[in-house]
N, CA, C and O atoms as a Tinker XYZ file with bonds, in Angstrom:
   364  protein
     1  N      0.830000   -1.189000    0.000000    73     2
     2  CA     0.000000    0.000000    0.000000    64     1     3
     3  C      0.873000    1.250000    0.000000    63     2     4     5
     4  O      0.447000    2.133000   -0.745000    81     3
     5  N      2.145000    1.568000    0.751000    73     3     6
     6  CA     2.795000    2.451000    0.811000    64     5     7
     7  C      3.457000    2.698000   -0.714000    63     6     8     9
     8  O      3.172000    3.744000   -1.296000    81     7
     9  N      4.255000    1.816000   -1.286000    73     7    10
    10  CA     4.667000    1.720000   -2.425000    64     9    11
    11  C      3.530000    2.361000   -3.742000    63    10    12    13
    12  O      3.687000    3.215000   -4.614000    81    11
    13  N      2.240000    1.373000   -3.317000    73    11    14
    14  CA     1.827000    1.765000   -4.727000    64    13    15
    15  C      1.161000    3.448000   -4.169000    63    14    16    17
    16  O      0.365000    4.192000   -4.743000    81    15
    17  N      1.640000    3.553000   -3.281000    73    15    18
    18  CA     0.711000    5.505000   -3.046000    64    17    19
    19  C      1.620000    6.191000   -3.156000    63    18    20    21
    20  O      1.431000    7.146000   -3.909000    81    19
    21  N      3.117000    6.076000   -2.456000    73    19    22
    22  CA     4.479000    6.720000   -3.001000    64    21    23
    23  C      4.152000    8.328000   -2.264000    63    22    24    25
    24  O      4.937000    8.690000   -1.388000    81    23
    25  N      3.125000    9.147000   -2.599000    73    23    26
    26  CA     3.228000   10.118000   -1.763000    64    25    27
    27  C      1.769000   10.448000   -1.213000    63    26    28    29
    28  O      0.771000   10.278000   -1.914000    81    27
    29  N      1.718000   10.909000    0.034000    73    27    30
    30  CA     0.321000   11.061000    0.401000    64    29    31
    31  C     -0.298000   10.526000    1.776000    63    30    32    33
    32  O      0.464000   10.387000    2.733000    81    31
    33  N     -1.342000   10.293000    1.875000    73    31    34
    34  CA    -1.824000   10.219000    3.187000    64    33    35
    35  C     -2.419000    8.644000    3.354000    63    34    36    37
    36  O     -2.729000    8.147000    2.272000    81    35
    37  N     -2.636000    7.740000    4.586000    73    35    38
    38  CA    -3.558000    6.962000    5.322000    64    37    39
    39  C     -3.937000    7.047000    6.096000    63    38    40    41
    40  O     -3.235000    6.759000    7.066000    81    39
    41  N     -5.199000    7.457000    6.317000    73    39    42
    42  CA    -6.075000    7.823000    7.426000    64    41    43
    43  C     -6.754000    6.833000    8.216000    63    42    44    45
    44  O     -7.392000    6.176000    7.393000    81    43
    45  N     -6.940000    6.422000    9.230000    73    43    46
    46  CA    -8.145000    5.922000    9.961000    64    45    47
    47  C     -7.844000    4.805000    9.398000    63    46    48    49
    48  O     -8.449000    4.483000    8.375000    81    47
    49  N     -6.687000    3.839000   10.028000    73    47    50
    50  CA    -5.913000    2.725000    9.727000    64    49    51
    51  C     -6.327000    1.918000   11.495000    63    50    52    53
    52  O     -5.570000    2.217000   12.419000    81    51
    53  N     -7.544000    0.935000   11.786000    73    51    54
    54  CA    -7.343000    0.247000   12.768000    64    53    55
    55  C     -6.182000   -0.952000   12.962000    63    54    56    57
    56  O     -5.636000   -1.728000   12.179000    81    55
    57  N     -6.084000   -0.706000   14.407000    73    55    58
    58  CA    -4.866000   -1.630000   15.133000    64    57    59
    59  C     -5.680000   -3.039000   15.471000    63    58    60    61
    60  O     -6.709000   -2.605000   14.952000    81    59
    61  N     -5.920000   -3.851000   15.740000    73    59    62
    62  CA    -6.121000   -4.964000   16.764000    64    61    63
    63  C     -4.984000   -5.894000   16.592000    63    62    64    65
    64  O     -4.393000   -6.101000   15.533000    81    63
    65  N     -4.738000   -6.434000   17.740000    73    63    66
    66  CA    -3.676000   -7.211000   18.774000    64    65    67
    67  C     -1.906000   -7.070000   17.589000    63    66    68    69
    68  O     -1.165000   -7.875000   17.025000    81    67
    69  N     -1.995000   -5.216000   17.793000    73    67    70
    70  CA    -0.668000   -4.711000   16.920000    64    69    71
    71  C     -0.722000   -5.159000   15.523000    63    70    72    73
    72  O      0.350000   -5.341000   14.945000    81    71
    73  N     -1.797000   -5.354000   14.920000    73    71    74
    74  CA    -1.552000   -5.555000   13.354000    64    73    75
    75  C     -2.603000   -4.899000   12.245000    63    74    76    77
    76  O     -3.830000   -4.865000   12.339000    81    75
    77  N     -1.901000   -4.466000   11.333000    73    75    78
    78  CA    -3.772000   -3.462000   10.662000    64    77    79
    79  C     -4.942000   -4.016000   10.037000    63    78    80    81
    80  O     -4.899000   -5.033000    9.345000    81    79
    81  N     -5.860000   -3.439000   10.244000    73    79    82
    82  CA    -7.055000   -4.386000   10.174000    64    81    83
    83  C     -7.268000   -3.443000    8.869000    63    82    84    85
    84  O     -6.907000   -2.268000    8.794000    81    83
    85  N     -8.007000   -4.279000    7.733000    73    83    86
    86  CA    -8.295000   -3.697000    6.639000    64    85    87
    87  C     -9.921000   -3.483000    6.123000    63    86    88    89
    88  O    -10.263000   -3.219000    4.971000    81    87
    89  N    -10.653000   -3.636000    7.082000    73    87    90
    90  CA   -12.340000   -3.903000    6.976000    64    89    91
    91  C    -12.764000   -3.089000    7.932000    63    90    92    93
    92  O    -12.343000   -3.753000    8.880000    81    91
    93  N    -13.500000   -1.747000    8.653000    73    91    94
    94  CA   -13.363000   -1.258000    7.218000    64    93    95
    95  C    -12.122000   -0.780000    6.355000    63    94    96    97
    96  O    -11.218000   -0.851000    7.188000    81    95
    97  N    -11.651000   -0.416000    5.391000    73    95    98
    98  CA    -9.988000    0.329000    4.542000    64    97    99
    99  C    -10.038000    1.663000    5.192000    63    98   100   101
   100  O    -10.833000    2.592000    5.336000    81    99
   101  N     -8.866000    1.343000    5.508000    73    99   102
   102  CA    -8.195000    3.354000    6.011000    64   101   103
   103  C     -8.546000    3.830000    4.260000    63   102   104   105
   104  O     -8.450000    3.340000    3.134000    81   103
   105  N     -8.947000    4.950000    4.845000    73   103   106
   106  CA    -8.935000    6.175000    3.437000    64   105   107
   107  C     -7.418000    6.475000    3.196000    63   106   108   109
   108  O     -6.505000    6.654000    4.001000    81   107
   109  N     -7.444000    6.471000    1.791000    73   107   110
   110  CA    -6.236000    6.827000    1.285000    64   109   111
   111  C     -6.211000    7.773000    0.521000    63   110   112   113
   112  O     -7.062000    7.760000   -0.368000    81   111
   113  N     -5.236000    8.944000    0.574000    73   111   114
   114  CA    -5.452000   10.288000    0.048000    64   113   115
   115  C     -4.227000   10.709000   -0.809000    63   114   116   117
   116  O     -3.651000   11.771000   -0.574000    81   115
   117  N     -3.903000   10.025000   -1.626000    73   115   118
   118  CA    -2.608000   10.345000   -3.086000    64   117   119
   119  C     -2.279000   12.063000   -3.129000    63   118   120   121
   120  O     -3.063000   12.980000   -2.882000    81   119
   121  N     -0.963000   12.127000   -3.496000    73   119   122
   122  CA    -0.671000   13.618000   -3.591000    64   121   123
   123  C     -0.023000   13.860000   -4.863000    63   122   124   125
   124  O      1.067000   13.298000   -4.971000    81   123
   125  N     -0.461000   14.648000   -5.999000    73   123   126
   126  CA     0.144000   14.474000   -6.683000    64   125   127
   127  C      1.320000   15.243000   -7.148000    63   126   128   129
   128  O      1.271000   16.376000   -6.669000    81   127
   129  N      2.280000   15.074000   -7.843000    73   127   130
   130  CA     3.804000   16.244000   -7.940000    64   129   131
   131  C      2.993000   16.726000   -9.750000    63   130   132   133
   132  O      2.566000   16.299000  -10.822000    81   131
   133  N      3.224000   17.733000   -9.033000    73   131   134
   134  CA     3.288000   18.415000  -10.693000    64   133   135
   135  C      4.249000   18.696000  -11.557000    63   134   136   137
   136  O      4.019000   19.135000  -12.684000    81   135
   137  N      5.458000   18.454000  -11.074000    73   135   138
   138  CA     6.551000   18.481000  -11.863000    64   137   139
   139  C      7.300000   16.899000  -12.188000    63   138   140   141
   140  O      8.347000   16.696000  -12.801000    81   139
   141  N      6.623000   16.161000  -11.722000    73   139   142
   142  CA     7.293000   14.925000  -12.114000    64   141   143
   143  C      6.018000   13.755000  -12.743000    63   142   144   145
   144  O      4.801000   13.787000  -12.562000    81   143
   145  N      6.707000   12.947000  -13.384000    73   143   146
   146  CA     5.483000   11.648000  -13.338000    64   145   147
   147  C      4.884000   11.111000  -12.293000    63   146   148   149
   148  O      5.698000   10.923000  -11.390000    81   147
   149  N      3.722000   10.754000  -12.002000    73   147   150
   150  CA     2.928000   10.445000  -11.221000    64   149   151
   151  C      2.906000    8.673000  -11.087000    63   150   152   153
   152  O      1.857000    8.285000  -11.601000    81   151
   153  N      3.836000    7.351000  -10.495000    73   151   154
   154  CA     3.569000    6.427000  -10.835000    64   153   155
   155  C      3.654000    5.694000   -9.670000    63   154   156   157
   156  O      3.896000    6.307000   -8.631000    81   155
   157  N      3.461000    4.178000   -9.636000    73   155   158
   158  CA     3.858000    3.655000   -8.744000    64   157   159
   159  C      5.446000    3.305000   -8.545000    63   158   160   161
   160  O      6.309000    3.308000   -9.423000    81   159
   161  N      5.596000    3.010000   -7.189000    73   159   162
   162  CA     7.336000    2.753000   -7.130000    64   161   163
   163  C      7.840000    1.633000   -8.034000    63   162   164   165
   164  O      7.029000    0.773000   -8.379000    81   163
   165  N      9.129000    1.563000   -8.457000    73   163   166
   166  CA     9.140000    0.116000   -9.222000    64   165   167
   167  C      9.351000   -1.170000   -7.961000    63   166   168   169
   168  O      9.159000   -2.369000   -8.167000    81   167
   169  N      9.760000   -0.593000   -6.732000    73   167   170
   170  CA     9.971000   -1.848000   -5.831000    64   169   171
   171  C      8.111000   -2.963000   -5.668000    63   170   172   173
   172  O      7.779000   -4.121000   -5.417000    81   171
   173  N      7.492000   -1.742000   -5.983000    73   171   174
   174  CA     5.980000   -2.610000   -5.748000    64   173   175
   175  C      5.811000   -4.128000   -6.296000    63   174   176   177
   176  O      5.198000   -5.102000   -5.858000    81   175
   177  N      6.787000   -3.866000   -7.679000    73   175   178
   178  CA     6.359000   -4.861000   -8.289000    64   177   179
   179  C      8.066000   -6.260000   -7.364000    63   178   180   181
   180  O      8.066000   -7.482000   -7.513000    81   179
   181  N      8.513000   -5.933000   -7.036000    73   179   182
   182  CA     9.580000   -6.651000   -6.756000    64   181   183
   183  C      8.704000   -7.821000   -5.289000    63   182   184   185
   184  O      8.000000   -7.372000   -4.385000    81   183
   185  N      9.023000   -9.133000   -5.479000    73   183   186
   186  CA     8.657000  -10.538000   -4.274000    64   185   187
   187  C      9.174000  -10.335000   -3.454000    63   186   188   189
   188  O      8.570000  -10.322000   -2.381000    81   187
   189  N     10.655000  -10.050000   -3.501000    73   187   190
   190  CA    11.440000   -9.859000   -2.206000    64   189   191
   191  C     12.276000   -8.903000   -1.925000    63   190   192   193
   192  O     13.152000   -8.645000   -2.751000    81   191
   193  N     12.208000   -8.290000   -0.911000    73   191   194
   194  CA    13.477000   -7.014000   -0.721000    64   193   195
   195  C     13.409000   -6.667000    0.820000    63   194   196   197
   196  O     12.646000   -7.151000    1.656000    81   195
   197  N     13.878000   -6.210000    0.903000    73   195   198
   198  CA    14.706000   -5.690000    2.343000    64   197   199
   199  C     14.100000   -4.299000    3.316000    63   198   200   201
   200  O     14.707000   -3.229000    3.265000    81   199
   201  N     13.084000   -4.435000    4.023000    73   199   202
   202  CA    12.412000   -3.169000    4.495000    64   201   203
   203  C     13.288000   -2.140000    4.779000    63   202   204   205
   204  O     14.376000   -2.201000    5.352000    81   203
   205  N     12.646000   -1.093000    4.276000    73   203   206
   206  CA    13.334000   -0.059000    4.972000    64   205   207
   207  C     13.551000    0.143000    6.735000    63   206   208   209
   208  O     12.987000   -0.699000    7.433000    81   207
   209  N     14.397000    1.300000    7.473000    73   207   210
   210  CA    14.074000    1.440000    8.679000    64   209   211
   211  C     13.322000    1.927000    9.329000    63   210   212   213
   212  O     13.377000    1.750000   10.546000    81   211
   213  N     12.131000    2.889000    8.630000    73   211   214
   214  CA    10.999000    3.914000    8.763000    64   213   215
   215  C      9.864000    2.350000    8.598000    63   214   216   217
   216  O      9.181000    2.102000    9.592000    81   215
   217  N      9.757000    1.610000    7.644000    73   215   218
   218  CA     8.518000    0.392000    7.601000    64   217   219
   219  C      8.783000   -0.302000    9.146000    63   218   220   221
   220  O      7.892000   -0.656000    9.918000    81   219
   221  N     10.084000   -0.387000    9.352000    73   219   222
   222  CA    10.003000   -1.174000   10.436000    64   221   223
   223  C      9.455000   -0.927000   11.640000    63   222   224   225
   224  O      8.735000   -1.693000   12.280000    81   223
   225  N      9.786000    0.088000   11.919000    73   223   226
   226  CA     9.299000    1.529000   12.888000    64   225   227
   227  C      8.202000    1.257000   12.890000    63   226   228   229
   228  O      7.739000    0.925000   13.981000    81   227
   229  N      7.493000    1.267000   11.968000    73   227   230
   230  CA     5.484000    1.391000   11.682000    64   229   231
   231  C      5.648000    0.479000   12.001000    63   230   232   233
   232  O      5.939000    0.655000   13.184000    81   231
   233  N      5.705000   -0.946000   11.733000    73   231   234
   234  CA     5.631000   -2.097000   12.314000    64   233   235
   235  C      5.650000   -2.667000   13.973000    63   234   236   237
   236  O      4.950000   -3.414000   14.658000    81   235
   237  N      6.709000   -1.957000   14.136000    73   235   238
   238  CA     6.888000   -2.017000   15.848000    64   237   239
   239  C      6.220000   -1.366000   16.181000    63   238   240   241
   240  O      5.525000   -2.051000   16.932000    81   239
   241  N      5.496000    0.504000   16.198000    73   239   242
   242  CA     4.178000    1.346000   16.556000    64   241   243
   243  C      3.451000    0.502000   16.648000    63   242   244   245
   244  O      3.306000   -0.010000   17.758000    81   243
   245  N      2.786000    0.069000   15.647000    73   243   246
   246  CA     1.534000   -1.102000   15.693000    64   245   247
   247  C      1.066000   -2.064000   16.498000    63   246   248   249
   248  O     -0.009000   -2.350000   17.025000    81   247
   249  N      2.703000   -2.700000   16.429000    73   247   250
   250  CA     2.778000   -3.981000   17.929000    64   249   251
   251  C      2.154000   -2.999000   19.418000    63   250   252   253
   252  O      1.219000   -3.243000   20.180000    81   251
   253  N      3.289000   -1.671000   19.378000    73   251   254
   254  CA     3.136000   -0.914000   20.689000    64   253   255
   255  C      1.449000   -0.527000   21.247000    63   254   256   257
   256  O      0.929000   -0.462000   22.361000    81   255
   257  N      0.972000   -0.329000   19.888000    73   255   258
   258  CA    -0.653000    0.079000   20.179000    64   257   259
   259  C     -1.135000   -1.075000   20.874000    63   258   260   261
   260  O     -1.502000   -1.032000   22.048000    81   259
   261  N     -1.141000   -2.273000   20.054000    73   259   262
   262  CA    -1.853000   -3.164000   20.173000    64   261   263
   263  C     -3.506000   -3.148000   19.464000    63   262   264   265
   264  O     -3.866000   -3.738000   18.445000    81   263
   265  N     -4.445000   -2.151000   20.499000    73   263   266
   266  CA    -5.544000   -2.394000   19.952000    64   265   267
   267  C     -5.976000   -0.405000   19.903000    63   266   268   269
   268  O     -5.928000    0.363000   20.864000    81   267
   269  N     -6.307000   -0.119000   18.669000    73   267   270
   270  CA    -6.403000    1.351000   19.014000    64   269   271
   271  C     -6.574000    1.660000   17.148000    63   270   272   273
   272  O     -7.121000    0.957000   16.299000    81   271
   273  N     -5.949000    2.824000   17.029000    73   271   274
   274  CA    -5.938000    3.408000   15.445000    64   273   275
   275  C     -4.525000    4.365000   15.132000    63   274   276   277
   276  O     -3.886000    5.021000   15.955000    81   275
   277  N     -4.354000    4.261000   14.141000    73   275   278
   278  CA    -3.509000    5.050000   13.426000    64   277   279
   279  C     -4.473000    5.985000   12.551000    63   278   280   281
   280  O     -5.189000    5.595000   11.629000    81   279
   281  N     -4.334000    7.454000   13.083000    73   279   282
   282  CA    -4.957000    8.589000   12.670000    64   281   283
   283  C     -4.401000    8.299000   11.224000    63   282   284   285
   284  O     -4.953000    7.500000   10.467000    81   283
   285  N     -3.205000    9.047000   10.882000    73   283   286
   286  CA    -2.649000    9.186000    9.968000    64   285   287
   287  C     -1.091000    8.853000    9.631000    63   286   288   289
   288  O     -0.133000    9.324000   10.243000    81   287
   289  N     -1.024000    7.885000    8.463000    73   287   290
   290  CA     0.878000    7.970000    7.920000    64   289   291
   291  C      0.684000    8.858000    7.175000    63   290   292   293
   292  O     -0.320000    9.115000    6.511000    81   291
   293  N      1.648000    9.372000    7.253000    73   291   294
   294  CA     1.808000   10.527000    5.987000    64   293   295
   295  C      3.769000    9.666000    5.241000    63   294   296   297
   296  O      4.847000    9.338000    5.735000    81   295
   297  N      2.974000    9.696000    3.564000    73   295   298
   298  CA     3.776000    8.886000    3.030000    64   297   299
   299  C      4.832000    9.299000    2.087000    63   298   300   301
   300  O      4.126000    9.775000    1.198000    81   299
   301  N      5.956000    9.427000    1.710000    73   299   302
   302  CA     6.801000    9.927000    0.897000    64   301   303
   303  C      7.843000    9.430000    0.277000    63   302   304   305
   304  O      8.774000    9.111000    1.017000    81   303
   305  N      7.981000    9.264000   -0.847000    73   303   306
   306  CA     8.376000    7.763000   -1.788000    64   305   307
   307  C      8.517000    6.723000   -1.496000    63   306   308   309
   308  O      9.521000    6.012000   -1.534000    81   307
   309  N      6.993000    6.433000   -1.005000    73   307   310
   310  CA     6.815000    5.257000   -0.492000    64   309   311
   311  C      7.154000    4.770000    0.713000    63   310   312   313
   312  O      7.249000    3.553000    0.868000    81   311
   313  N      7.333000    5.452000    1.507000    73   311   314
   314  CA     7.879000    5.287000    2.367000    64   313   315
   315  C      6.707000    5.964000    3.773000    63   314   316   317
   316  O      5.976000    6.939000    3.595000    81   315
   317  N      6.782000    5.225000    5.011000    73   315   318
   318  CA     6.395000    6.351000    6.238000    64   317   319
   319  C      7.061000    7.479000    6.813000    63   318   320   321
   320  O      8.269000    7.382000    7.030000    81   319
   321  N      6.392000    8.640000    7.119000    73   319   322
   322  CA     7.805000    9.437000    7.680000    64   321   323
   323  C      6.943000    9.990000    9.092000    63   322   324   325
   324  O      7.627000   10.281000   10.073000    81   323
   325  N      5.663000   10.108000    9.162000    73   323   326
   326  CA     5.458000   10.588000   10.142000    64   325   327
   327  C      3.831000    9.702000   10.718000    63   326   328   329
   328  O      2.914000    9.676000    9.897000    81   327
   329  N      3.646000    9.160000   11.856000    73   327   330
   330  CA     2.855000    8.701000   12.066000    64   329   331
   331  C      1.826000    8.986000   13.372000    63   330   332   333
   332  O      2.247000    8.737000   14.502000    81   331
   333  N      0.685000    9.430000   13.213000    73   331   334
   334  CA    -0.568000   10.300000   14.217000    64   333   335
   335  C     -1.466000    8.819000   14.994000    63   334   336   337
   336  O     -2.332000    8.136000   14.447000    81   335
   337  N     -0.953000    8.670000   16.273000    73   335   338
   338  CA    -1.674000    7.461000   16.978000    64   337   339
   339  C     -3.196000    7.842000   17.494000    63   338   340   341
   340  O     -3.360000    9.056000   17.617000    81   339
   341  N     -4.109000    7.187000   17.753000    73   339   342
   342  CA    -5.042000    7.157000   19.375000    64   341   343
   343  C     -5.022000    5.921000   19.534000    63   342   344   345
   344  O     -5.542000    4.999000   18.905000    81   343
   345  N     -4.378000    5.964000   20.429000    73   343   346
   346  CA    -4.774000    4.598000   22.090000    64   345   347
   347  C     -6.386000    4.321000   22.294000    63   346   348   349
   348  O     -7.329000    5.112000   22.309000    81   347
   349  N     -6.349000    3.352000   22.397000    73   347   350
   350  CA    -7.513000    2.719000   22.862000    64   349   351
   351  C     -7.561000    2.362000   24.117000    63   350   352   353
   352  O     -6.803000    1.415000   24.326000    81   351
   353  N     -8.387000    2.880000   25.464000    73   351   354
   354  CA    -7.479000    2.233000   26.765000    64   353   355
   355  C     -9.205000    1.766000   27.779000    63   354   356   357
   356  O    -10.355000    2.057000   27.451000    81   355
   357  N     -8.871000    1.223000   28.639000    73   355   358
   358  CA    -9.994000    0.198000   28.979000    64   357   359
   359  C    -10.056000    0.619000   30.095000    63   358   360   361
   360  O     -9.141000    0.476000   30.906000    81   359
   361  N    -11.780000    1.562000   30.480000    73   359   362
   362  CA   -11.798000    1.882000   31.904000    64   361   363
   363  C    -12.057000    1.004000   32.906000    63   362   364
   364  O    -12.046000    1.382000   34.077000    81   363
């Protein structure tokens, strides 16, 4: 998902037991460059490769939530760079 959006937003991404739930889909909000081509990354299409250290990061956030939401990634060649939590917490 990061790859094929390359720049732009995911909104309202649920957590349960640290992993993303896709039902209902976080909204996804594409940005487009006006000075360059608009495409997907070529790694999208690649089986195997080597995460970056920013995917991993999101990965471990996720675990940390556990059960809760990811407001927003905000995404940039494909990549995460900045990520907006709410906790879910049990009175």
């Amino acid at each position: 998902m990061l790859q094929g959006l390359d720049f732009g937003r995911i909104e309202e991404l649920l957590i349960r037991d640290g992993k993303p739930v896709f039902d209902p889909p976080p909204r996804v909000v594409e940005t487009l460059k006006m000075k360059r081509e608009n495409r997907a990354r070529e790694e999208a299409s690649l089986r195997e490769f080597s995460l970056k250290q920013s995917v991993v990061r999101l990965f471990l956030v996720m675990r940390q939530i556990g059960d809760g939401k990811i407001l927003l990634i905000q995404v940039r060649h494909g990549l995460p760079v900045t990520v907006e939590i709410e906790r879910l917490r049990n009175h």
